[in-house]
N, C-alpha and C positions, 0 to 999 in steps of 0.2 A: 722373215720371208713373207711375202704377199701374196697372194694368187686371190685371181677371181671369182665371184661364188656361182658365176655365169660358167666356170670352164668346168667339162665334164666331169672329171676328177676332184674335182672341192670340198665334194663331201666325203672320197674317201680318206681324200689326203688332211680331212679333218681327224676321223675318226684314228686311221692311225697313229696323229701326234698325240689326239687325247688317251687312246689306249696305251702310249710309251711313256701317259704319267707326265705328259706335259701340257701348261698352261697355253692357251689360242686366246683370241681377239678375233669375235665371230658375230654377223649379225643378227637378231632376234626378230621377231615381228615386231620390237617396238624401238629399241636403240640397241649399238653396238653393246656387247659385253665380254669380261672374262669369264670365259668358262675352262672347267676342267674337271675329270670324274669326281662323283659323289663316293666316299669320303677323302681320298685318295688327293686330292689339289685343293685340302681349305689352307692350311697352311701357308703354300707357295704365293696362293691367289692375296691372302690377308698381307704378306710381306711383299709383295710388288705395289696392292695400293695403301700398306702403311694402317691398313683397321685396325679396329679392337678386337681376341678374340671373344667377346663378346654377344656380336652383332652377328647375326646369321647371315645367310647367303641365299636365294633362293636359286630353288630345284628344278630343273627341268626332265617334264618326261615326255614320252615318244608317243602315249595315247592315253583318253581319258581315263581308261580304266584301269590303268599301271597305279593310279594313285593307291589304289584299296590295297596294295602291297604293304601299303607302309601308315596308313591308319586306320580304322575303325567307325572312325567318324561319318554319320549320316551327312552325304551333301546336298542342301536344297535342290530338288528339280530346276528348279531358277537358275541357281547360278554350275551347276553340273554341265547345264544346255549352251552354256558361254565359253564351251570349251571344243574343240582349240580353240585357243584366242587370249588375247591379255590381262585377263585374268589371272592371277597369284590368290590362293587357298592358304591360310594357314591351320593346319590340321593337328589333330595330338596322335604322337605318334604311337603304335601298337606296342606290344611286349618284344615282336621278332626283331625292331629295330631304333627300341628307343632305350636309353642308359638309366634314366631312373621314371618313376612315373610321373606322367604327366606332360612329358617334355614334345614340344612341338616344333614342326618344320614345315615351311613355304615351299606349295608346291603348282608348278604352271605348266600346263598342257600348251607351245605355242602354237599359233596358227600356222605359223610356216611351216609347210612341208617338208621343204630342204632340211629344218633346223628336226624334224623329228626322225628325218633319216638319219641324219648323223647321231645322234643318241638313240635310237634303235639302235644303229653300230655297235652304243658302246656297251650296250648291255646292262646298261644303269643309271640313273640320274646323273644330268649335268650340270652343274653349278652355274648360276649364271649374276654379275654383279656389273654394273656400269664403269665404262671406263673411267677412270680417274682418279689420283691419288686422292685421300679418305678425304671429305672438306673440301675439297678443289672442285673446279665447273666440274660439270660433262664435256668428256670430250666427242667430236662429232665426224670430225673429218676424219680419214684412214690414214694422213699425211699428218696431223697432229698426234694420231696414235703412236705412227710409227715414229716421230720422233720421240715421243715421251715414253715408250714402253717397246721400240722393236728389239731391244736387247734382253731384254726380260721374257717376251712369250716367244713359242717355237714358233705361231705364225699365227697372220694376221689376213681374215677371208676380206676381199675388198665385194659390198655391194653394189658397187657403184650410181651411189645416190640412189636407189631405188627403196631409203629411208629416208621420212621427210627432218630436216632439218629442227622442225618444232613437233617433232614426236612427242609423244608423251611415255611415259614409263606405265608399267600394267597396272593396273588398278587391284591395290590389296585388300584382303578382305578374311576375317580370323571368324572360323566357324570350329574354333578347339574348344568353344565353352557351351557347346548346346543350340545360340540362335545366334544369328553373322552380325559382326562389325565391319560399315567400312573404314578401315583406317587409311587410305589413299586414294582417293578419286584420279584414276590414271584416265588409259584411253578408250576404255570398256564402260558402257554405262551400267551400274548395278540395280535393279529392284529393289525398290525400302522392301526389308522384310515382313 
């Protein structure tokens, strides 16, 4: 199913499908993505685009300061201050929510609004990964989504274009070791540390 992310109800009837434990096709401030609850949808998400499990996914939360729930980690004033926005944090995660030590997760505050109501909704971090099967383009259009994957997510928010075409993905950046790397020059410019 499709609806728009213009029609009044979009966010709820997002957060409902995500809370019933199902995979969406939802815009981000930077390109469409799969998302579905944190931890609850890596599985489904990994076998619709075919990943390794391997390769993490990153997080979406509803405000800056949801992050400190789930790491320890001191974040530069620099780059804390670029939040919301497209910026991606990789952080090492605390004792409450990580399985051995050491172990980290990508975590993005986005700028859109829209997108932090629907995860306020859901009560927990949304996963969020670009459309398209592991190794294949990006996909851009809502009409190439939904041929390639309307049978697979319970629904698909159509932005209608109000994503530009040569978006860029957020720009990542791993502050788990003490002082930041950036490992992805997306669409956020970062500070040399």
């Amino acid at each position: 199913m499709i609806i728009l992310k213009k029609e009044a109800e979009s966010a709820d009837a997002v957060v409902r499908a995500l809370r019933g434990g199902h995979v969406v096709i939802i815009p981000t401030d930077t390109v469409y993505g799969f998302s579905g609850i944190v931890p609850v949808a890596d599985a489904e998400i990994r076998a619709i685009k075919g990943r390794s499990e391997t390769k993490p996914f990153i997080r979406l939360i509803s405000s800056p300061e949801a992050v400190f729930a789930y790491t320890d980690d001191s974040i530069p004033d620099s780059l804390y201050a670029l939040w919301p926005g497209a910026l991606t944090l990789i952080v090492t995660l605390n004792a409450s929510c990580a399985s051995f030590p050491g172990e980290t997760a990508a975590f993005r505050c986005p700028g859109d609004e829209w997108l932090r109501q629907v995860i306020a909704g859901c009560g927990a971090p949304v996963y969020s990964t670009s459309v398209n099967r592991s190794g294949q383009p990006l996909l851009r259009s809502v009409a190439e989504m939904d041929a390639e994957f309307g049978r697979e997510v319970a629904l698909i928010v159509d932005a209608q274009d109000s994503l530009p075409q040569d978006a860029l993905p957020s720009t990542l950046v791993n502050i788990s070791g003490g002082t930041y790397t950036v490992l992805r020059q997306g669409s956020v410019a970062v500070p040399l540390p």
